[in-house]
PyMOL Python script that loads the backbone (N, CA, C, O; Angstrom):
from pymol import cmd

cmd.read_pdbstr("""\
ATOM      1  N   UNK A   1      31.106 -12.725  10.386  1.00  0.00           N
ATOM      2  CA  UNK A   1      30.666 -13.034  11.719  1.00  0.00           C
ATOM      3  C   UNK A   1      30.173 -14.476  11.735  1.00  0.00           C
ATOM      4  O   UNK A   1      29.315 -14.809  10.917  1.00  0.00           O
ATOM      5  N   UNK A   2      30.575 -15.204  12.460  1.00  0.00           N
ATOM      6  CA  UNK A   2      30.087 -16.409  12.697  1.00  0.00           C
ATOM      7  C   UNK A   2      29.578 -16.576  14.401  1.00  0.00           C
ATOM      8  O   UNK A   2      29.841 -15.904  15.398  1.00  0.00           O
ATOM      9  N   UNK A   3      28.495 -18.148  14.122  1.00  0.00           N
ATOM     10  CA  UNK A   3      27.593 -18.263  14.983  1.00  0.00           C
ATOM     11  C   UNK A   3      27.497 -19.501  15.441  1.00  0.00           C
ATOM     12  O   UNK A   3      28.194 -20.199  14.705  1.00  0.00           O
ATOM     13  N   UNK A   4      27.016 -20.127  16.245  1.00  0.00           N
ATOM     14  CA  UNK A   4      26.628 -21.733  16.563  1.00  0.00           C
ATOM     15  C   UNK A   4      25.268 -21.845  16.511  1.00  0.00           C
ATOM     16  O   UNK A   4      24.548 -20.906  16.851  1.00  0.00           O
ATOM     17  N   UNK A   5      24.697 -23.223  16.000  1.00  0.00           N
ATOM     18  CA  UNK A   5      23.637 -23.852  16.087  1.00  0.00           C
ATOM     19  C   UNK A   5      23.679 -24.336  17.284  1.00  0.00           C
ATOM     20  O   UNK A   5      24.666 -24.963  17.668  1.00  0.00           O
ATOM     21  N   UNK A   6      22.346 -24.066  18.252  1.00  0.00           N
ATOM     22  CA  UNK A   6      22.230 -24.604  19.480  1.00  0.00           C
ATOM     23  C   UNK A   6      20.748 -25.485  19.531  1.00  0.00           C
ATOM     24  O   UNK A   6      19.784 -25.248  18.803  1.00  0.00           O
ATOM     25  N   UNK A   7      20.796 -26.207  20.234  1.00  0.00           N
ATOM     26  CA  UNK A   7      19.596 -26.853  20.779  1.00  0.00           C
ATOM     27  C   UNK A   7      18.531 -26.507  21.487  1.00  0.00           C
ATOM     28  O   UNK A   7      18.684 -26.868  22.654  1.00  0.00           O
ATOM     29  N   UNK A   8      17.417 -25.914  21.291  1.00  0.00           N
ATOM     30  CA  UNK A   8      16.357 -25.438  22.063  1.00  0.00           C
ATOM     31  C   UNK A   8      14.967 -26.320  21.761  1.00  0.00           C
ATOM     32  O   UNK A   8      14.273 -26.365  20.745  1.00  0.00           O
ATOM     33  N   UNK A   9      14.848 -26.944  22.938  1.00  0.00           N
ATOM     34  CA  UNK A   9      13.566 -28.110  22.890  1.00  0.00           C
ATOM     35  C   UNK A   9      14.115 -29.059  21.885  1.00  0.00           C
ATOM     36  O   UNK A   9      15.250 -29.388  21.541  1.00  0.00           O
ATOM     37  N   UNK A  10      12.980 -29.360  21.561  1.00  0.00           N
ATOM     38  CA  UNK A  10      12.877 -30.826  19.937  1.00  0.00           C
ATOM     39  C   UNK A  10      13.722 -29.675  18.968  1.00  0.00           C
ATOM     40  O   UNK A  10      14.711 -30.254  18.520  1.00  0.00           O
ATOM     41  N   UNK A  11      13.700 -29.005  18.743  1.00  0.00           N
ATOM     42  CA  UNK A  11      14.362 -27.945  17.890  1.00  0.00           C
ATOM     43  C   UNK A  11      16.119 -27.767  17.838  1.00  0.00           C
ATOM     44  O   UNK A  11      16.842 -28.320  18.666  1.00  0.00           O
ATOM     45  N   UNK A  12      16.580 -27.000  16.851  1.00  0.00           N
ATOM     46  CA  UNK A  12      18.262 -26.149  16.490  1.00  0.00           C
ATOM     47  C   UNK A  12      18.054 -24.610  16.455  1.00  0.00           C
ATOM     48  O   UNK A  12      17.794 -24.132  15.351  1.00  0.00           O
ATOM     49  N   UNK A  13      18.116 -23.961  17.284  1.00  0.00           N
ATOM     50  CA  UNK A  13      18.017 -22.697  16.922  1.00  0.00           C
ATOM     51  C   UNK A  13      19.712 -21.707  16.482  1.00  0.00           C
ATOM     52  O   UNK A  13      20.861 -21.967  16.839  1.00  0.00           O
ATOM     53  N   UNK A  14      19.287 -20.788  15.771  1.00  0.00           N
ATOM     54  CA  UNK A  14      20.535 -19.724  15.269  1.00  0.00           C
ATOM     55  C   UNK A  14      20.093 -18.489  16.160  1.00  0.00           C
ATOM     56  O   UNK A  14      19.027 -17.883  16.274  1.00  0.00           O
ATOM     57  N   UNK A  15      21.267 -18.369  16.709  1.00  0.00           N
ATOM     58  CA  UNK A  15      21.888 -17.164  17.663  1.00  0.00           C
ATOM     59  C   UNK A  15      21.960 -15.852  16.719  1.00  0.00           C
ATOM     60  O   UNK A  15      22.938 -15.813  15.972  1.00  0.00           O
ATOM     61  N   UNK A  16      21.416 -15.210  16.682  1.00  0.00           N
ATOM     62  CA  UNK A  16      21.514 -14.132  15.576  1.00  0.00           C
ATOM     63  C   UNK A  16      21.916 -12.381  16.129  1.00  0.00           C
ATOM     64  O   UNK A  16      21.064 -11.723  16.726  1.00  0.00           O
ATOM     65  N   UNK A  17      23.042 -11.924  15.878  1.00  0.00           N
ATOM     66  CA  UNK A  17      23.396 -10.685  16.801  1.00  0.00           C
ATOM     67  C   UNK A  17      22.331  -9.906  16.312  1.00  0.00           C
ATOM     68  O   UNK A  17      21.736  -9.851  15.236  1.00  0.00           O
ATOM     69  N   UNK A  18      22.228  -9.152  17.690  1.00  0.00           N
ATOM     70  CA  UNK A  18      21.802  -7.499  18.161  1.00  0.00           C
ATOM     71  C   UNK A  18      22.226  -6.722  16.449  1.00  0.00           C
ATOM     72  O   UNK A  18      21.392  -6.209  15.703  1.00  0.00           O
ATOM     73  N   UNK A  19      23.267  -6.806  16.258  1.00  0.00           N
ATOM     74  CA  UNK A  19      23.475  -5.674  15.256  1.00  0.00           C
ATOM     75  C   UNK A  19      22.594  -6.246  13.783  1.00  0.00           C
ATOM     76  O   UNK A  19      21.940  -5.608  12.959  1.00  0.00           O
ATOM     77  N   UNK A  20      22.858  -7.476  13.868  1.00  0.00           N
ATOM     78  CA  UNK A  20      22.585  -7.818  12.239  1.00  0.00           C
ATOM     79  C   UNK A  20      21.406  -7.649  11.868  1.00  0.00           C
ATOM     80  O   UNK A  20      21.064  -7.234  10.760  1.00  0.00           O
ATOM     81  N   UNK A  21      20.314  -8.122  13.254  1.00  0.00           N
ATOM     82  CA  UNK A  21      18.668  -7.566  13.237  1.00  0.00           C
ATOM     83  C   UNK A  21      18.593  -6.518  13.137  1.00  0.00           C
ATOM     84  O   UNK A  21      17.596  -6.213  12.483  1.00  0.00           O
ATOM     85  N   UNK A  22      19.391  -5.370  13.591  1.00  0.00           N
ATOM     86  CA  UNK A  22      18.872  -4.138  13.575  1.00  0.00           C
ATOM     87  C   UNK A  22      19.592  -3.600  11.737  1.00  0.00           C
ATOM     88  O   UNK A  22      19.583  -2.407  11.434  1.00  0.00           O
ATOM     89  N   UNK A  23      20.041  -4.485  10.919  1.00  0.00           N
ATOM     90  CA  UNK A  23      20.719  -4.032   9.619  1.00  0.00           C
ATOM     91  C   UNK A  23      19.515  -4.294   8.515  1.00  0.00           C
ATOM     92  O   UNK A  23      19.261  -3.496   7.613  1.00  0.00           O
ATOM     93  N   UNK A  24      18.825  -5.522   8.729  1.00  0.00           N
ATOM     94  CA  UNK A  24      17.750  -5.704   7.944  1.00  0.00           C
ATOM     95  C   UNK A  24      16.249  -5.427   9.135  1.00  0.00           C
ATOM     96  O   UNK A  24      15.245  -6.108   8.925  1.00  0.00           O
ATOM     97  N   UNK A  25      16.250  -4.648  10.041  1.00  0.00           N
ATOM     98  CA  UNK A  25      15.310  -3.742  10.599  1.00  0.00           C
ATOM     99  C   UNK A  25      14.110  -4.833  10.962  1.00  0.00           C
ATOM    100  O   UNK A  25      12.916  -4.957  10.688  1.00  0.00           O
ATOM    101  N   UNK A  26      15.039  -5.502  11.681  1.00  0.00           N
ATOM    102  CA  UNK A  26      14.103  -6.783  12.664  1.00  0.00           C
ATOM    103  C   UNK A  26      14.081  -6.491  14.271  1.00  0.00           C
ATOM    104  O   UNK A  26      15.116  -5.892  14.562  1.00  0.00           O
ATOM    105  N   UNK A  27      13.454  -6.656  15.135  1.00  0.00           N
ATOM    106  CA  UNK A  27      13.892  -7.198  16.611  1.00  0.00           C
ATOM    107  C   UNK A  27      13.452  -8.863  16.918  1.00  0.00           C
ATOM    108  O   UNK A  27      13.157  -9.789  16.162  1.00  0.00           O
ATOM    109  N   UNK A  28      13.574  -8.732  18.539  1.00  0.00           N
ATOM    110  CA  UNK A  28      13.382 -10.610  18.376  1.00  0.00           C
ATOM    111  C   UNK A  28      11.958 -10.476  18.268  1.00  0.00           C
ATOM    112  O   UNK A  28      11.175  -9.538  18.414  1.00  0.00           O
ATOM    113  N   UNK A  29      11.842 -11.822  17.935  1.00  0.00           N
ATOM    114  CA  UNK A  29       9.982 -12.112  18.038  1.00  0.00           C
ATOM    115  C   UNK A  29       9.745 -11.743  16.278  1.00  0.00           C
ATOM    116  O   UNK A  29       8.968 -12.509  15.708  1.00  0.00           O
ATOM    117  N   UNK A  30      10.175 -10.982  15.696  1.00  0.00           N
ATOM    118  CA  UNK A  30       9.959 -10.799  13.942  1.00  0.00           C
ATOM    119  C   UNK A  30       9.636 -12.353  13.674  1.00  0.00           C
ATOM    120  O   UNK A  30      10.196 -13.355  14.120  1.00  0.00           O
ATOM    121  N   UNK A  31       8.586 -12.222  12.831  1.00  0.00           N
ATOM    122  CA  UNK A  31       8.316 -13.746  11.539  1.00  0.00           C
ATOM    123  C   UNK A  31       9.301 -13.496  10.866  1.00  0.00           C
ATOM    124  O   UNK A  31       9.616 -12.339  10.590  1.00  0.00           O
ATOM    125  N   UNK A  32       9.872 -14.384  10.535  1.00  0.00           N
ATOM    126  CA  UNK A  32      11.097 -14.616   9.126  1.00  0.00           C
ATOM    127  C   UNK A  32      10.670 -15.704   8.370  1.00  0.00           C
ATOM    128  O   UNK A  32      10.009 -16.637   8.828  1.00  0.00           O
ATOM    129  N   UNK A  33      11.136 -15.565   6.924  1.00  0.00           N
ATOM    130  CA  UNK A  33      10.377 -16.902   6.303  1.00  0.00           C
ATOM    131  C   UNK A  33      12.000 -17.356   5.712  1.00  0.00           C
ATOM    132  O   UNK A  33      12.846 -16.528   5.373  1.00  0.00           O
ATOM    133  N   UNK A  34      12.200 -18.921   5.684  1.00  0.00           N
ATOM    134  CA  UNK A  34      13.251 -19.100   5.668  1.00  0.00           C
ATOM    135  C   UNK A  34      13.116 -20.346   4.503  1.00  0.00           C
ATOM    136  O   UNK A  34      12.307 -21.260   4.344  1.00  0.00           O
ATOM    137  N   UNK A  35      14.356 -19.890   3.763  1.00  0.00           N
ATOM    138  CA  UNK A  35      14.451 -20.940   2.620  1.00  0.00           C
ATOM    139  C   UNK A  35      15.620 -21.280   1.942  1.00  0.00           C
ATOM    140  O   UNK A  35      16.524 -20.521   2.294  1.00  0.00           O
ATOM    141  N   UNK A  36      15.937 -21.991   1.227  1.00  0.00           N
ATOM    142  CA  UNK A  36      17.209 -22.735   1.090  1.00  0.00           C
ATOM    143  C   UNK A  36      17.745 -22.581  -0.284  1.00  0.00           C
ATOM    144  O   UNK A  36      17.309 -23.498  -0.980  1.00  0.00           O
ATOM    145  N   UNK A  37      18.582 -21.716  -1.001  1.00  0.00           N
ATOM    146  CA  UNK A  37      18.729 -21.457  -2.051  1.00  0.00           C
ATOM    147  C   UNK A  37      20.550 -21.540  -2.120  1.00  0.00           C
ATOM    148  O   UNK A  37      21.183 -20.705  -1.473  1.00  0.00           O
ATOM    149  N   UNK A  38      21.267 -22.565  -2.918  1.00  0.00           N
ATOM    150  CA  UNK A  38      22.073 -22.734  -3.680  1.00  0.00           C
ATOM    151  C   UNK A  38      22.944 -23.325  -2.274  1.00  0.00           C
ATOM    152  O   UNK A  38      24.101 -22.935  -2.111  1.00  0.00           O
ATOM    153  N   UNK A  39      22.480 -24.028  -1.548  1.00  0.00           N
ATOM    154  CA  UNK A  39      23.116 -24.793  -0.240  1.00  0.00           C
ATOM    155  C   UNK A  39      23.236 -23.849   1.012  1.00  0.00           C
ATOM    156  O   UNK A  39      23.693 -24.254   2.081  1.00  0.00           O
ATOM    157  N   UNK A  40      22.738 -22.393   0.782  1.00  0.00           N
ATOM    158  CA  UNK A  40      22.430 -21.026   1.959  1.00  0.00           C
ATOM    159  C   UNK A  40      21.199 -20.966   2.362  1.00  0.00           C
ATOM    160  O   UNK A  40      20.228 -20.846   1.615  1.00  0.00           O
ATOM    161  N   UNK A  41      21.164 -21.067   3.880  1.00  0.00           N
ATOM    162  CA  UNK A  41      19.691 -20.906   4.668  1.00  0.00           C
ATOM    163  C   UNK A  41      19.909 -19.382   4.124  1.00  0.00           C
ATOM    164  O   UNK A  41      21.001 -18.813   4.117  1.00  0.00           O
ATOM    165  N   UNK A  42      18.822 -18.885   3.721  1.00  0.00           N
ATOM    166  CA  UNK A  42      18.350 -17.498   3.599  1.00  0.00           C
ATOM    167  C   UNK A  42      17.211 -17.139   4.465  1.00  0.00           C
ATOM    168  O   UNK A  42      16.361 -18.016   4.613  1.00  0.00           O
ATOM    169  N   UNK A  43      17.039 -16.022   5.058  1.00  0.00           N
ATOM    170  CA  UNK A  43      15.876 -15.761   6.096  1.00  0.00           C
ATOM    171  C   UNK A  43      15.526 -14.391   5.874  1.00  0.00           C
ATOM    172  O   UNK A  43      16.416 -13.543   5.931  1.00  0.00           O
ATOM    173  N   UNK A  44      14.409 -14.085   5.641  1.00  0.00           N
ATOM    174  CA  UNK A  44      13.841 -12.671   4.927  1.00  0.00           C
ATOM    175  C   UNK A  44      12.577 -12.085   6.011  1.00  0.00           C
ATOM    176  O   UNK A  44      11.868 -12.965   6.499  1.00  0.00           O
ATOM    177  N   UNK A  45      12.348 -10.969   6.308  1.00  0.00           N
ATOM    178  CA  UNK A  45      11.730 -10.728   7.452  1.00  0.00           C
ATOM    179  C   UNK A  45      10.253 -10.837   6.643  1.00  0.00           C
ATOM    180  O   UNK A  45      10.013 -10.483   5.489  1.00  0.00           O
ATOM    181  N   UNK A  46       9.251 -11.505   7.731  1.00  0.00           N
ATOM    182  CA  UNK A  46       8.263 -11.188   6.580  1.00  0.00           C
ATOM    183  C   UNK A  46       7.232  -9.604   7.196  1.00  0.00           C
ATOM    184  O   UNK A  46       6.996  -9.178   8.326  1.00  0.00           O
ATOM    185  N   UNK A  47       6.924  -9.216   6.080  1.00  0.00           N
ATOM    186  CA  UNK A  47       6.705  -7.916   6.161  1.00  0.00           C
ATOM    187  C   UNK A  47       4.936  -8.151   5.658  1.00  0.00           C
ATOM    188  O   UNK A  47       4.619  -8.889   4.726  1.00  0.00           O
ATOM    189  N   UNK A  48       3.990  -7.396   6.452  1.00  0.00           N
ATOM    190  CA  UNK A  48       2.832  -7.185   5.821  1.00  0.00           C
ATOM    191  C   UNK A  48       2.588  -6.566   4.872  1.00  0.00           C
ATOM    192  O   UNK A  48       3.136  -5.463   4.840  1.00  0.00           O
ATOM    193  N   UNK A  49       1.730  -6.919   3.729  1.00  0.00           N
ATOM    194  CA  UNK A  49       1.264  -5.921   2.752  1.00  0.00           C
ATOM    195  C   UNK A  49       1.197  -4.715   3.143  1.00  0.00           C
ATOM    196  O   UNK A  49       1.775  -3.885   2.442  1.00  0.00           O
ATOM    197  N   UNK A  50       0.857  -4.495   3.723  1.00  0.00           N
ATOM    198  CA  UNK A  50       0.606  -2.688   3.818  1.00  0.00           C
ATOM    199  C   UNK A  50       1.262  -2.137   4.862  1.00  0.00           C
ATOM    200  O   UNK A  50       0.956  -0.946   4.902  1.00  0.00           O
ATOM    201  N   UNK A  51       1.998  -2.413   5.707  1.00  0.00           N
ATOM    202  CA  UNK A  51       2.654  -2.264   6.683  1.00  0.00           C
ATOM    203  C   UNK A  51       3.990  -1.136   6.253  1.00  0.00           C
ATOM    204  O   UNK A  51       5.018  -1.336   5.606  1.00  0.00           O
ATOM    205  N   UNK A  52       3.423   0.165   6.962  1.00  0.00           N
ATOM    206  CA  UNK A  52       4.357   1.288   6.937  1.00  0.00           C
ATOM    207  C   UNK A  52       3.702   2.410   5.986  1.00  0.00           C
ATOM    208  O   UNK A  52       4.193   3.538   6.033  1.00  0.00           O
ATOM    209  N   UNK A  53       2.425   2.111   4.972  1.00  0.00           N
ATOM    210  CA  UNK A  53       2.163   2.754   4.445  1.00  0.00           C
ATOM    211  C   UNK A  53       1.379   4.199   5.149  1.00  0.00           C
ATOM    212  O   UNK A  53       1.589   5.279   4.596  1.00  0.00           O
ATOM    213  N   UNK A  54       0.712   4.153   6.063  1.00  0.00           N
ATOM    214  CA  UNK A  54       0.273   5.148   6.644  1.00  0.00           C
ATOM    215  C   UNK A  54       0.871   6.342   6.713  1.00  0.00           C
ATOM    216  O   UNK A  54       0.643   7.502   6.370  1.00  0.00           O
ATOM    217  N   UNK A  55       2.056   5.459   7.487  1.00  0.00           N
ATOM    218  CA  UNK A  55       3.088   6.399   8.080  1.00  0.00           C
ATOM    219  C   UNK A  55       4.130   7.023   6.813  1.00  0.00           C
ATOM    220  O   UNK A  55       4.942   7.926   7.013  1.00  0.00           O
ATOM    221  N   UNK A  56       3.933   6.390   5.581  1.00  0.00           N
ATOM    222  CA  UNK A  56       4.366   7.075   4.325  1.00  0.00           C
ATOM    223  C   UNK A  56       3.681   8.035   3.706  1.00  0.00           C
ATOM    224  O   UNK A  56       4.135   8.836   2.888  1.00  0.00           O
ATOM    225  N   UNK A  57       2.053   7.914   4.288  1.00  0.00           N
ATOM    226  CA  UNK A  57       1.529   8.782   3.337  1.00  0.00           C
ATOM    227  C   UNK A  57       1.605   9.983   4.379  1.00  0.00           C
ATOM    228  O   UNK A  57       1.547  11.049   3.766  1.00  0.00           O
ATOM    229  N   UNK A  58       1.721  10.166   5.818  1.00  0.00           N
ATOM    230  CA  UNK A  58       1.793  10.983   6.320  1.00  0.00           C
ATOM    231  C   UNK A  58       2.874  12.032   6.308  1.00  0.00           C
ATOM    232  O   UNK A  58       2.760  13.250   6.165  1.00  0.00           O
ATOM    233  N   UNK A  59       4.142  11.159   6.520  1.00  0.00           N
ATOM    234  CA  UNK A  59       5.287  11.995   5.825  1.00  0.00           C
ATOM    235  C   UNK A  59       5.046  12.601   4.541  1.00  0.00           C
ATOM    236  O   UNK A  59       5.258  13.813   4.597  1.00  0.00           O
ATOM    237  N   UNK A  60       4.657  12.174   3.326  1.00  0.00           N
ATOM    238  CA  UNK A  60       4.190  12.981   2.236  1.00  0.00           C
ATOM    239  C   UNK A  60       3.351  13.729   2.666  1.00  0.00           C
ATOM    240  O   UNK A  60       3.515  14.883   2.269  1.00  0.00           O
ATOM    241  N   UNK A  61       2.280  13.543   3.489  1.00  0.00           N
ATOM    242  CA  UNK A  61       1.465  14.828   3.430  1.00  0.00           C
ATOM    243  C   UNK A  61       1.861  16.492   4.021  1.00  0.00           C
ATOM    244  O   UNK A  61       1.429  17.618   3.780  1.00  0.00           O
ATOM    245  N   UNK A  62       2.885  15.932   4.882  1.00  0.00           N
ATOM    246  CA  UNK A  62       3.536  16.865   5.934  1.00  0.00           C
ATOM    247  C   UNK A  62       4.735  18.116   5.069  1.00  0.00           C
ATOM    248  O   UNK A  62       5.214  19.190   5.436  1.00  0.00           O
ATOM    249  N   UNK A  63       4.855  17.325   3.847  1.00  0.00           N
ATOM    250  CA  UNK A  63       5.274  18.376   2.700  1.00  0.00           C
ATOM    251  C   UNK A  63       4.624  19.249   1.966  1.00  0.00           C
ATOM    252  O   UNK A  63       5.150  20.245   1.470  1.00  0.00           O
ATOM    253  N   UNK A  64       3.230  18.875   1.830  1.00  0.00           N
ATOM    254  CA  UNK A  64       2.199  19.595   1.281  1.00  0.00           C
ATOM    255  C   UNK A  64       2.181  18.898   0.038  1.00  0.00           C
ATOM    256  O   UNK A  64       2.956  17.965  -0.171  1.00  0.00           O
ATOM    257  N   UNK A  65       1.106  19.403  -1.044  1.00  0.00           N
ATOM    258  CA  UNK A  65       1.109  18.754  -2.220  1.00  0.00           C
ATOM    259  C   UNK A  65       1.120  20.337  -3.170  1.00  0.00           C
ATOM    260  O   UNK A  65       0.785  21.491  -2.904  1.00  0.00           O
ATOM    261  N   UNK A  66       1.582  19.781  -4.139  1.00  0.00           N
ATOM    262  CA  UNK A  66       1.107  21.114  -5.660  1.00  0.00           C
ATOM    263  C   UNK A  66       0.320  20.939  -5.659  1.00  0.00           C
ATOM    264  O   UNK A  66      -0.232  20.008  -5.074  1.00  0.00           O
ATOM    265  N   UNK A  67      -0.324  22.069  -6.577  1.00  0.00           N
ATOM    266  CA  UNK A  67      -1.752  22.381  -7.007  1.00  0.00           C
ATOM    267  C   UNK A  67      -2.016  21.101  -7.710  1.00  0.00           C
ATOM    268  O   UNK A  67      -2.899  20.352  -7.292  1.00  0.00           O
ATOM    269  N   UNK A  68      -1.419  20.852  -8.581  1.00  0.00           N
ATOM    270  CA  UNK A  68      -1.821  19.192  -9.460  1.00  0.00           C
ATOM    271  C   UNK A  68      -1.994  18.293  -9.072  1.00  0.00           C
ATOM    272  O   UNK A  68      -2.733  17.445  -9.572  1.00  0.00           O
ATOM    273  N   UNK A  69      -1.155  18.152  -7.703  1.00  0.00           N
ATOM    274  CA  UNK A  69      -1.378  16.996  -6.749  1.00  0.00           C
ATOM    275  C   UNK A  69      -2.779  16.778  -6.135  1.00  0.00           C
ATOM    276  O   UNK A  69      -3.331  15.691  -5.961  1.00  0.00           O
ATOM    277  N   UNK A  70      -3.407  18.400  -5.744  1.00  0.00           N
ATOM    278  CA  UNK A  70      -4.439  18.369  -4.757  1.00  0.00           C
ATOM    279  C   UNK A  70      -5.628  18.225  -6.103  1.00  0.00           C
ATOM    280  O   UNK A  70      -6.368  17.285  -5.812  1.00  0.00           O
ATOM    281  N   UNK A  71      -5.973  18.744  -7.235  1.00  0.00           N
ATOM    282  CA  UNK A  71      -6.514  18.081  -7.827  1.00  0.00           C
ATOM    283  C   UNK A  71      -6.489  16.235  -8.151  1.00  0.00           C
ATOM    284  O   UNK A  71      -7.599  15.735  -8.335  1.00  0.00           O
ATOM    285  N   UNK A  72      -5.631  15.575  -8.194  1.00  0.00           N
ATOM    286  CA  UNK A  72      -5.751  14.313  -8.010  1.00  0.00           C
ATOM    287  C   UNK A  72      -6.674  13.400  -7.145  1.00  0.00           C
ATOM    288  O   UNK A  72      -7.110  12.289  -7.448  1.00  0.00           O
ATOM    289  N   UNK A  73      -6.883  14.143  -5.952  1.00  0.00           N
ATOM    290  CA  UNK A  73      -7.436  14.072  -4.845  1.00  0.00           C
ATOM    291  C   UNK A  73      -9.358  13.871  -4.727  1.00  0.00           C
ATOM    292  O   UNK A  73     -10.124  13.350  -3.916  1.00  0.00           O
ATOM    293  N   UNK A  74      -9.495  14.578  -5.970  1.00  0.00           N
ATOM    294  CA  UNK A  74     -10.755  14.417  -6.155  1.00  0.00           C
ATOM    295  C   UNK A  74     -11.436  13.397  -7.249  1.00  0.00           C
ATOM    296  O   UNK A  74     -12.610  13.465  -7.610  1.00  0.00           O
ATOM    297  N   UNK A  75     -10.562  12.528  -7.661  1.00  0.00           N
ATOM    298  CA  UNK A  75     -10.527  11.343  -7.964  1.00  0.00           C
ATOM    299  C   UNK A  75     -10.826  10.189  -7.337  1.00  0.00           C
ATOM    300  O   UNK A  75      -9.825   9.962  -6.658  1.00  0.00           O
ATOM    301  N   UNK A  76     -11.647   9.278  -7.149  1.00  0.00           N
ATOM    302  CA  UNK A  76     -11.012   7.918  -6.448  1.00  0.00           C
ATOM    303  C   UNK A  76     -11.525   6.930  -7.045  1.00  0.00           C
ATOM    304  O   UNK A  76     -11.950   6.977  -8.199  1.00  0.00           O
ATOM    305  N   UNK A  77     -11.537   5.755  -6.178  1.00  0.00           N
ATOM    306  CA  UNK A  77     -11.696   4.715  -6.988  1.00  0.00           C
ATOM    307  C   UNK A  77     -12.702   3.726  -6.400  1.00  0.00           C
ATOM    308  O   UNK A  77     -12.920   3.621  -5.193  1.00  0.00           O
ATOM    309  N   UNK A  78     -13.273   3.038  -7.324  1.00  0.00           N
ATOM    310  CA  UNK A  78     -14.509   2.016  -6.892  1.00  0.00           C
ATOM    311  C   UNK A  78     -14.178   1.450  -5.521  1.00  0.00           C
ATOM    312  O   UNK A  78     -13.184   0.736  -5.656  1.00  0.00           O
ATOM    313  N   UNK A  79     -14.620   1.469  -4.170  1.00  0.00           N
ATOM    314  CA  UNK A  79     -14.140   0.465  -3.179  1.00  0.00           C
ATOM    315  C   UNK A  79     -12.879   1.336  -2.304  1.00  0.00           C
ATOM    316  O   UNK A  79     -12.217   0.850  -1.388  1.00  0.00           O
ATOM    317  N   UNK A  80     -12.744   2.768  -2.859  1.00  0.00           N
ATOM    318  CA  UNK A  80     -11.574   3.051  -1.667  1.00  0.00           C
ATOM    319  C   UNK A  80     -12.799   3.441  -0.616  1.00  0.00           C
ATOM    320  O   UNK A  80     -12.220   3.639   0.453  1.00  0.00           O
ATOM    321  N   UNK A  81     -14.008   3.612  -0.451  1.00  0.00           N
ATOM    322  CA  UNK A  81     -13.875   3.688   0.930  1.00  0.00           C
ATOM    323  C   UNK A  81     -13.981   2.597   1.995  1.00  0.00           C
ATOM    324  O   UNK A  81     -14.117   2.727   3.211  1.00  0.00           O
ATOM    325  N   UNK A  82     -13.865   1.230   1.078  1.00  0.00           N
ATOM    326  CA  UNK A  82     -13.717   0.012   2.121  1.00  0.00           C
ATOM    327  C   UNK A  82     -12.530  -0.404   2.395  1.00  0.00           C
ATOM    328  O   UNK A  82     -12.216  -1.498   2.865  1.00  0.00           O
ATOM    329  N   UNK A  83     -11.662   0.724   2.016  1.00  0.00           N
ATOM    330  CA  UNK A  83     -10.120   0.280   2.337  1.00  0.00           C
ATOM    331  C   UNK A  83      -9.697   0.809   3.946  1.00  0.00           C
ATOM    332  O   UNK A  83     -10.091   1.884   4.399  1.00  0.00           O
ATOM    333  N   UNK A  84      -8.902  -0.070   4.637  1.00  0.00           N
ATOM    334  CA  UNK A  84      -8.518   0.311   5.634  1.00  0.00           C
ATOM    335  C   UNK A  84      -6.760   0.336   5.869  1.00  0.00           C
ATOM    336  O   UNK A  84      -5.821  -0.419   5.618  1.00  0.00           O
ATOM    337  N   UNK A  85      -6.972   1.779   6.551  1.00  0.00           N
ATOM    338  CA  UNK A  85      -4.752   1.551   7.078  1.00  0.00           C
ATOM    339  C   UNK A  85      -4.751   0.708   8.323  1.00  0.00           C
ATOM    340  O   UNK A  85      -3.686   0.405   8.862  1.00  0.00           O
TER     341      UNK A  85
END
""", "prot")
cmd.dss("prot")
cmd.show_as("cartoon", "prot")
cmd.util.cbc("prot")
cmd.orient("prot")
């Protein structure tokens, strides 16, 4: 698939399809961090540290845990309760 570099303001912007954002699970407005490796603009979505984890641990929870699992549970660690999702 090819594209044109266009002019927007002092700026060049890249036209980027509907489909290709939705392949590496972007929409518009996503931060991308962009960098230049072996003469290829590369552009990588940037993703927050913790971003999606909630919603991972919820799906796991929604399976239930083993007995071994739910013992784990009564474990924790220095400072998890200043952690936030």
């Amino acid at each position: 698939m090819q594209t044109a570099l266009r002019k927007m303001g002092n700026s060049t912007g890249l036209i980027v399809p509907r489909a290709l954002l939705g392949e590496i699970g972007v929409t518009t407005g996503a931060q991308m961090d962009l960098r230049v490796e072996d003469g290829k603009l590369i552009a990588t979505p940037v993703r927050k540290v913790r971003e999606g984890w909630a919603e991972d641990a919820e799906r796991v929870a929604a399976h239930g845990l083993t007995e071994e699992e739910s013992d784990w549970l009564g474990f924790g660690n220095d400072g998890d309760d200043e952690l936030t999702w």
